[in-house]
C-alpha positions in Angstrom: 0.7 -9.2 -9.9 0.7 -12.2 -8.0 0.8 -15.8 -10.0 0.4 -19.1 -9.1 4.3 -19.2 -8.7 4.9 -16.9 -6.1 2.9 -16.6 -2.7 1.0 -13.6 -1.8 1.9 -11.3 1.5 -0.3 -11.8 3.9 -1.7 -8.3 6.4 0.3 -8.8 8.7 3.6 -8.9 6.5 1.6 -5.9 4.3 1.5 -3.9 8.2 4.9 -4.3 8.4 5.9 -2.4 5.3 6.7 1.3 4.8 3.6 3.1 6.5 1.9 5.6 3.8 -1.2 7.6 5.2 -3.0 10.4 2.8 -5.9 12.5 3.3 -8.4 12.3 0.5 -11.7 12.9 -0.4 -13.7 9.4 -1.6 -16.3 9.3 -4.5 -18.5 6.3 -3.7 -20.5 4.6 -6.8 -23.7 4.9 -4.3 -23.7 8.9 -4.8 -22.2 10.0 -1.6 -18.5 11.3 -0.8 -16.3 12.4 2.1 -12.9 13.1 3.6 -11.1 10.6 5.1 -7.1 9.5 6.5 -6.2 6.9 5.0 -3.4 4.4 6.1 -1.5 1.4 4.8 1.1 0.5 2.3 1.8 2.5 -1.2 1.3 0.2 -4.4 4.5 0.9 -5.8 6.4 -0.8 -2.4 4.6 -3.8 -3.8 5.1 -3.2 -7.2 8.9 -3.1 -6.0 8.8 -6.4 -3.9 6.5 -8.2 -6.2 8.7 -6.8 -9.5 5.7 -8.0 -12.1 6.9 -8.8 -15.6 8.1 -6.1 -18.1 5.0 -6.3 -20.2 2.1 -6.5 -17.6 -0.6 -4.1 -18.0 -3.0 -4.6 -15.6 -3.3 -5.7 -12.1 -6.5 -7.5 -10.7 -7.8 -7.3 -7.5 -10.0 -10.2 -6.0 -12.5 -9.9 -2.6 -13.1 -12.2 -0.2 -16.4 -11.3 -0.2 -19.0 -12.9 -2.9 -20.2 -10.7 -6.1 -23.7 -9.6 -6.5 -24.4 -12.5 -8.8 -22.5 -15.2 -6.5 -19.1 -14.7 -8.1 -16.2 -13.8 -7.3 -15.7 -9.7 -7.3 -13.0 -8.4 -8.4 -11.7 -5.1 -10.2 -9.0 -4.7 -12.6 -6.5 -1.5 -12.5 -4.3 -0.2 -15.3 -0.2 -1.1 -13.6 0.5 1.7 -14.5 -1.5 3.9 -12.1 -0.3 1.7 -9.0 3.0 3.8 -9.3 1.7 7.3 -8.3 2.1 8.5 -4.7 -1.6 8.4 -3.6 -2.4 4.8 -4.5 -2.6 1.9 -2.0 -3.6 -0.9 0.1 -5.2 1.1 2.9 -6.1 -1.0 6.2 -6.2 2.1 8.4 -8.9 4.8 8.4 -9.3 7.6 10.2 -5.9 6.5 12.7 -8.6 2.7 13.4 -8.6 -0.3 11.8 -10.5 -0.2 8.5 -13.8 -1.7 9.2 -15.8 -4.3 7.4 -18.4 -1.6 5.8 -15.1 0.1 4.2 -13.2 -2.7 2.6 -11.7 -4.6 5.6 -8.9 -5.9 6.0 -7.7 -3.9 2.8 -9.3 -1.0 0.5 -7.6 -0.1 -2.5 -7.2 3.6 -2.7 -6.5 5.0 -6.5 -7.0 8.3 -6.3 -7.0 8.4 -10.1 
């Protein structure tokens, strides 16, 4: 969503945007799952701000952190889905801070 030509919103600019929270169950890829509140910033008030170009499909989502094989991880979400209600950039869980061994600062929430 965001290129080269624009800058990106830093956390504390994301904290001071609309406040979404959601209860949700998660489905980790390690096997295990549980019920969580999460807190943040809905997708689509970026998706407003940011306005990406008519025929963008796909939004791509890089981590600070290094990949398993040293590079960069990232994951790449059809646009489309960061309209519905229950997706976002959640930096609260559970009414704290999201902590490092959950995605901080930010944890993408699609719930599809």
């Amino acid at each position: 969503m965001v290129d080269s030509h624009r800058s990106g919103l830093s956390l504390q600019q994301l904290r001071g945007l609309a406040y979404h929270d959601q209860i949700t169950q998660h489905f980790c890829i390690r096997g295990w799952s549980g019920v969580a509140k999460w807190g943040g910033v809905s997708m689509q008030i970026i998706l407003n701000r940011v306005q990406p170009k008519p025929d963008a499909k796909w939004v791509i989502f890089y981590s600070f952190a290094v990949g398993l094989n040293g590079g960069a991880y990232y994951d790449a979400q059809p646009i489309e889905q960061m309209s519905y209600k229950l997706t976002m950039l959640a930096y609260d869980l559970n009414g704290e801070t999201v902590s490092f061994g959950h995605g901080a600062p930010l944890r993408l929430r699609n719930e599809t």
